[in-house]
C-alpha positions in Angstrom: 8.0 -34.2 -89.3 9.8 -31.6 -86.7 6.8 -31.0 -84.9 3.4 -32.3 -83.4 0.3 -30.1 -81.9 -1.8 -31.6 -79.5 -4.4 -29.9 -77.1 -4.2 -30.5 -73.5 -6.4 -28.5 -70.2 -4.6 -26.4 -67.8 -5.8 -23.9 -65.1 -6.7 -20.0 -66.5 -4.6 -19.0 -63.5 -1.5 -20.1 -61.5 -1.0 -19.0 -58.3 2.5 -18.6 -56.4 3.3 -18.0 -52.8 7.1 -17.4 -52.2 8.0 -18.1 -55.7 6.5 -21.6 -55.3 3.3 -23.0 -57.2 0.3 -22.6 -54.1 -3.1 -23.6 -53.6 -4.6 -21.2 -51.5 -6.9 -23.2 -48.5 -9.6 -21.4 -46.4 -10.6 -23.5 -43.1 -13.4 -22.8 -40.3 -13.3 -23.6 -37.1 -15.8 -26.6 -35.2 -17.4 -25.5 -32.6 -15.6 -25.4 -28.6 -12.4 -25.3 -30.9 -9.8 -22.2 -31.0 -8.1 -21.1 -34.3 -4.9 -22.1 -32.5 -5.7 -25.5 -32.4 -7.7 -25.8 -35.6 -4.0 -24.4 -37.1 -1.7 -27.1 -35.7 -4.1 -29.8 -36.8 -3.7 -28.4 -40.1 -0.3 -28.5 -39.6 -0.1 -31.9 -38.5 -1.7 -33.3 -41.5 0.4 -31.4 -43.8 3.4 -32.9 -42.2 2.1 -36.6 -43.0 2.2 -35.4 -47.2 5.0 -35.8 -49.0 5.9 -33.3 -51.3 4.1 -30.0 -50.1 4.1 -27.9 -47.4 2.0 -25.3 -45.6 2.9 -21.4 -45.4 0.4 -19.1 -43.2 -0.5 -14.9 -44.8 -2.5 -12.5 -42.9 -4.5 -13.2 -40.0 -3.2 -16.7 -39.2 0.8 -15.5 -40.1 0.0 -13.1 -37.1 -1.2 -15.2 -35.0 0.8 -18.2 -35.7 3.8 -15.4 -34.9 2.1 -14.2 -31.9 0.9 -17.1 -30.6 4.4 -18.2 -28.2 4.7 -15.1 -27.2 1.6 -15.0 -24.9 2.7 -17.0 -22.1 5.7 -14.8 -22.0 4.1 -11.5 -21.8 2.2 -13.1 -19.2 5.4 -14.0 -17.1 6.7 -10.6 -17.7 3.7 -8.6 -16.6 3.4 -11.1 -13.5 6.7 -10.2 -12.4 6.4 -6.8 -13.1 3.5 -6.6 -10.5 6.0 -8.7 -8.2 8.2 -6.1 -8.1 6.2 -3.3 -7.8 4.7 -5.0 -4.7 8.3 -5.6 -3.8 8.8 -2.0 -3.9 5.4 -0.9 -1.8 5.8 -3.3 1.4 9.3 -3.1 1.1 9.0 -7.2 1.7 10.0 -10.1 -0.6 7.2 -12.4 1.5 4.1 -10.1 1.3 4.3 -9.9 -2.9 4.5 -14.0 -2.4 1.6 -14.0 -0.6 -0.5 -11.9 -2.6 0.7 -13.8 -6.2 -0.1 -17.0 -4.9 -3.9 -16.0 -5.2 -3.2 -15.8 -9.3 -3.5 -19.6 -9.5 -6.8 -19.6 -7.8 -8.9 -17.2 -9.7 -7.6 -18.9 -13.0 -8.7 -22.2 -11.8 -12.0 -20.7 -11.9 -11.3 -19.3 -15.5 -10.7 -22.7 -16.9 -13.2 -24.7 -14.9 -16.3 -22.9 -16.6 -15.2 -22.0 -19.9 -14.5 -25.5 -20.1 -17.9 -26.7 -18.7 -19.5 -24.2 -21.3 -17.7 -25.3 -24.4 -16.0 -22.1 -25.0 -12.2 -22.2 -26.7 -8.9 -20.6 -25.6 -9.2 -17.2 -27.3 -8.8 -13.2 -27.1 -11.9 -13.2 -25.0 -10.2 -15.7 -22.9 -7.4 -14.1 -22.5 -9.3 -10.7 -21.6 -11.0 -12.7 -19.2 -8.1 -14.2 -17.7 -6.5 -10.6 -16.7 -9.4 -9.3 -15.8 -9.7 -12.7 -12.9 -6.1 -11.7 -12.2 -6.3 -8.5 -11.1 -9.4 -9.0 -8.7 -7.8 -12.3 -6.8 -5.0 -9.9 -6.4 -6.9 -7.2 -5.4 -8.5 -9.7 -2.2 -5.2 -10.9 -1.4 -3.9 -7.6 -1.2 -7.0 -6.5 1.4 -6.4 -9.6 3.3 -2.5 -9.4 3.6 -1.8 -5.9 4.4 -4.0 -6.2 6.9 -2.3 -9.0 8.2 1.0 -7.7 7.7 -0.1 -4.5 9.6 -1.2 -6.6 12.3 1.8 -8.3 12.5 4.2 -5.3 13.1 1.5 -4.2 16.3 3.3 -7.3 18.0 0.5 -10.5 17.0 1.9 -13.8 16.3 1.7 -14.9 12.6 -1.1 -16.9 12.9 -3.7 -14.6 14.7 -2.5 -11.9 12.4 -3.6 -13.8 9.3 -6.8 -14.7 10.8 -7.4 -11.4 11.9 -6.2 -9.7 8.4 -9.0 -12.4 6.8 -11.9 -11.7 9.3 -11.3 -7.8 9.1 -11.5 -8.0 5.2 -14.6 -10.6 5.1 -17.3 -8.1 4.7 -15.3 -5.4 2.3 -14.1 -8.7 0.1 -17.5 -10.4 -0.6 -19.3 -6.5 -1.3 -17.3 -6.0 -4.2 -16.8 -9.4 -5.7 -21.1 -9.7 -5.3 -21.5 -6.3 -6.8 -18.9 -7.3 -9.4 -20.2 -11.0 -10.4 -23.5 -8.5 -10.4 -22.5 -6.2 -13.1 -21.1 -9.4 -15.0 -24.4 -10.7 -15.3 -25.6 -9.0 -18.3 -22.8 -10.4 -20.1 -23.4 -13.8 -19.4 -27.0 -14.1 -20.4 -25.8 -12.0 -23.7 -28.2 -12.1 -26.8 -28.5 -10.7 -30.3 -25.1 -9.8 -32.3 -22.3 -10.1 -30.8 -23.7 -12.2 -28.1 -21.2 -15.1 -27.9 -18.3 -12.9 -27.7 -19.8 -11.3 -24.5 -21.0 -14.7 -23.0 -17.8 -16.3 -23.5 -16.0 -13.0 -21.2 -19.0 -13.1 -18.7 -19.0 -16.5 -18.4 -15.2 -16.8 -17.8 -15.0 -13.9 -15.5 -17.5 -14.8 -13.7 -16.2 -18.4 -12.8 -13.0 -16.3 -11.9 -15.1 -14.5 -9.3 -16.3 -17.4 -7.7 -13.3 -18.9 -7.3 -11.2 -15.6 -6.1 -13.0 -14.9 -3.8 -14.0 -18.1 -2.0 -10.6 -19.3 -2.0 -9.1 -16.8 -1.5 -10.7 -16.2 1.7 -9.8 -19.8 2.6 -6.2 -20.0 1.6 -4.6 -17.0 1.1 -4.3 -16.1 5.5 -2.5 -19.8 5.0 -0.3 -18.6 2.5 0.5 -16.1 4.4 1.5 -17.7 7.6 3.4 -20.2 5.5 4.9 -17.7 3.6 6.1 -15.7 5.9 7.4 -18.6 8.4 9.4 -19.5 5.1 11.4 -16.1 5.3 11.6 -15.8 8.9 10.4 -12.0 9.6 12.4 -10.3 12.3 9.9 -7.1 13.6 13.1 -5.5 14.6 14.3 -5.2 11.3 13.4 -1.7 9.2 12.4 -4.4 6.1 9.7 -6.6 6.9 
């Protein structure tokens, strides 16, 4: 006897990924969770298997690729602004000032898309500039008008308080008529609608925050700040 026939069940259809035998997996998130953190849980519990191991296509290979790069871009713009500031007042202190508003407006970000159980995502991140640019935008009113009434001949101090008091009114129109035109977003309905709660939502915590802080420590900053470097009036940079 050379031979013996036996019938045995197999899958119709083998699939390969790399030139390795694959299961292809499809996950959904849980709700108040990102895609970024549903992946590394995924990743964790691969990692306790012997045996196999996990491989992202499409979607999540972009993201997965993209994903450390965000913090960077973020760094890179920042100090792009910086420098263009830099360049404008001709000062290294007055840019200082006006960046240290970023941290405030974001604080505002995170506090109420936190509260309202929404994840860390594009809409988020859309959110998060958008915060960004309108603290900067008070500090900016605040601090040239500061800095302007420092070079008339005003100590540091009453400059900053001055800059802060000239800019109250101008500083609370827009961010009201702003936080105003948010509105619509953040009691969203029909398609769609979570996408725009989650930006109003987190832009509108941003608002808050930017503007009531920074109307409370940015002239601070800017006396500390510029104490720190020492300004000489009689010097062409200030």
């Amino acid at each position: 006897q050379f031979a013996q026939l036996s019938w045995s069940g197999g899958p119709e259809v083998v699939n390969r990924f790399m030139g390795y035998s694959a299961l292809q997996m499809e996950a959904d998130t849980a709700e108040g969770y990102s895609s970024g953190q549903a992946m590394r849980d995924l990743e964790q519990m691969v990692a306790q298997q012997q045996g196999i191991d996990l491989a992202w296509s499409g979607l999540s290979f972009e993201e997965n690729q993209s994903s450390n790069q965000a913090l960077l871009l973020y760094l890179v713009s920042i100090g792009f602004i910086f420098l263009c500031l830099a360049a404008l007042y001709e000062s290294w202190s007055i840019p200082t000032a006006v960046m240290s508003a970023i941290p405030l407006g974001i604080g505002g970000n995170i506090i109420f898309s936190y509260l309202a159980g929404f994840p860390n995502d594009i809409y988020f991140q859309i959110a998060l500039l958008t915060t960004i640019g309108l603290s900067c935008k008070n500090a900016i009113l605040i601090v040239e008008f500061a800095s302007a009434a420092q070079q008339q001949g005003k100590q540091v101090i009453q400059a900053a308080l001055e800059g802060a008091s000239l800019r109250l009114r101008p500083i609370l129109m827009t961010s009201l008529a702003f936080g105003a035109g948010i509105l619509p977003l953040v009691f969203a309905f029909g398609a769609g609608a979570a996408s725009r709660q989650e930006i109003g939502v987190s832009v509108l915590g941003g608002v808050i925050f930017g503007t009531i802080l920074v109307l409370v420590f940015i002239p601070f900053m800017y006396v500390l700040v510029r104490s720190i470097f020492q300004v000489n009036r009689s010097s062409p940079i200030n």
